[in-house]
N, C-alpha and C positions, 0 to 999 in steps of 0.2 A: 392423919388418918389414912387408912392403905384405899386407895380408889374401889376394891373391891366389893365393900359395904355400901360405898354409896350407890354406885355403880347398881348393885341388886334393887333396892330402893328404887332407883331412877327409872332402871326399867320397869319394875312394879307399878310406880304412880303413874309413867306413860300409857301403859296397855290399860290401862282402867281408864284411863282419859281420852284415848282412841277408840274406846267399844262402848263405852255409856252412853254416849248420842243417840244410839239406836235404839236403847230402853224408853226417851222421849218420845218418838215415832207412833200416831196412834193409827193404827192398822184399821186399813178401811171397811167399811161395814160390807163393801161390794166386792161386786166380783170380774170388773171388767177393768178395761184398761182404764177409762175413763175415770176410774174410783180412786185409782195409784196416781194421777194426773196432781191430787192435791198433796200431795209427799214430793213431787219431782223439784220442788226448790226447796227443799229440805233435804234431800240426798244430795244434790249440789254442788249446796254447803259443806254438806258432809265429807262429801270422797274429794272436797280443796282442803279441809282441815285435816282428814284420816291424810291424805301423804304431802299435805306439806310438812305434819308433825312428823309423820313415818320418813321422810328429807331430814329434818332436821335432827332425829334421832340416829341414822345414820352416820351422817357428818361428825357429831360429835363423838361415837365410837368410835370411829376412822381416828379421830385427831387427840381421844384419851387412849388408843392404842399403849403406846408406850408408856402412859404416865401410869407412876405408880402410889404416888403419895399426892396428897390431895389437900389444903390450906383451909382456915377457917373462911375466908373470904371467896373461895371458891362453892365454898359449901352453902353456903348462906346466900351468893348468886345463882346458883344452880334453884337452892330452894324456893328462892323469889321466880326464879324461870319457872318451875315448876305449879307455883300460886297461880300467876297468870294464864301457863297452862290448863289447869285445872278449869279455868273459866271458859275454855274453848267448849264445851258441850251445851253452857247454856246460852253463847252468842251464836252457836252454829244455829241450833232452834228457832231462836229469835231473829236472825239474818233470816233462816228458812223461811219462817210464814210469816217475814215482812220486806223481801227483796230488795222490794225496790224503795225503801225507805231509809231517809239520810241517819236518823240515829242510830237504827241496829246497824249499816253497813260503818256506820263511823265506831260506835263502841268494840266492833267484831277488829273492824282497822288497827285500833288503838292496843287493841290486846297484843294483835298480830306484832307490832313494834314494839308494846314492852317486850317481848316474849325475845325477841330479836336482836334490843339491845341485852336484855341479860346475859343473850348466849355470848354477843360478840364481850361483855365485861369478862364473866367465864374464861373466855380463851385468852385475854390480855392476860388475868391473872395468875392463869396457868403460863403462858410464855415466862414470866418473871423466872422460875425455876424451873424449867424444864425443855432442853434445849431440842428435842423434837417437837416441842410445840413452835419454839423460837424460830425454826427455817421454812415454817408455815406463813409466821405471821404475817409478812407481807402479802402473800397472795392472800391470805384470808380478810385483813384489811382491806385492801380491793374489791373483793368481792363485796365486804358486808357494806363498803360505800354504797356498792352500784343498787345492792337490795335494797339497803335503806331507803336513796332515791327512787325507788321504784314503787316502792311503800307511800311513801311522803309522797312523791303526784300525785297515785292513787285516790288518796286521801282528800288532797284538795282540789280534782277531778272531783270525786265520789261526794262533797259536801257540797261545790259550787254548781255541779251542772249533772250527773250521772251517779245516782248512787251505786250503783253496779259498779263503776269503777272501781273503787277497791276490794272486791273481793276478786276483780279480772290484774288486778296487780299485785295480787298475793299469787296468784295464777303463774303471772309472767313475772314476778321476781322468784317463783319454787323451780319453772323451766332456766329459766338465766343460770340458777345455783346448780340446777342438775346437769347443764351444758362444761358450766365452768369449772366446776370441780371433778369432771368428769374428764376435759380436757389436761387438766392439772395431776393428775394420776400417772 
């Protein structure tokens, strides 16, 4: 299939899954600062999720550049990326107006790693034929180590002693990726 099609799609289902959060949001009945006060771990959440997804749909423009044709198993990773995707509006909410609590920061977590392996499946599957993906792979493999780990502490930080911890390691592994990729340029 020509990447072009998907490619439309892909963008399509991210921008609806980057802006529907905010249709959740129930607008305070006041009018002071103090009334916006119970949104502010809701927005948070939001502006970690609105540009780590907005990082990570970058990235992968950057790296489907040159590719022009596109496998069933690509398609069908990406569509699973995007499933999990799709779920980031109703863990942002629910991480929102329960911070500091181990299940929604661990389900928000867990999303955040499927979401993460899918991409890094994605880009294996594309390196197989396509050798501008192929002179990436190693620095990309690098990186997605270092994410992963950075996730995965997170994660059992965020469950054993701090649930905040991982959504402060989706935080520091979205700065890691925009350091290292940026140096890698």
């Amino acid at each position: 299939m020509s990447k072009d099609r998907f490619v439309a799609f892909f963008d399509a289902i991210m921008a609806i899954i980057m802006t529907i959060v905010v249709l959740e949001f129930v607008i305070p009945s006041g009018t002071n600062w103090s009334d916006l006060g119970v949104l502010a771990y809701q927005v948070f959440a939001y502006a970690i999720s609105f540009f780590w997804l907005g990082g990570m749909w970058i990235n992968i423009h950057n790296l489907w550049h040159d590719v022009d044709i596109i496998d069933g198993g690509v398609l069908w990773t990406n569509i699973a990326m995007l499933f999990f995707s799709s779920m980031i509006p109703f863990f942002v909410v629910y991480v929102g107006r329960n911070i500091n609590e181990t299940i929604p920061q661990l389900l928000y977590g867990m999303d955040v790693l499927f979401i993460t392996v899918c991409n890094e499946i994605s880009v294996e599957l594309l390196a197989r034929h396509h050798d501008c993906v192929k002179t990436q792979i190693k620095s990309f493999r690098i990186s997605v180590f270092i994410d992963l780990t950075i996730k995965i502490i997170g994660i059992i930080i965020g469950v054993t002693l701090f649930p905040m911890a991982i959504m402060i390691s989706v935080i520091a592994a979205m700065i890691f990726l925009m350091v290292w990729r940026g140096i890698k340029k």
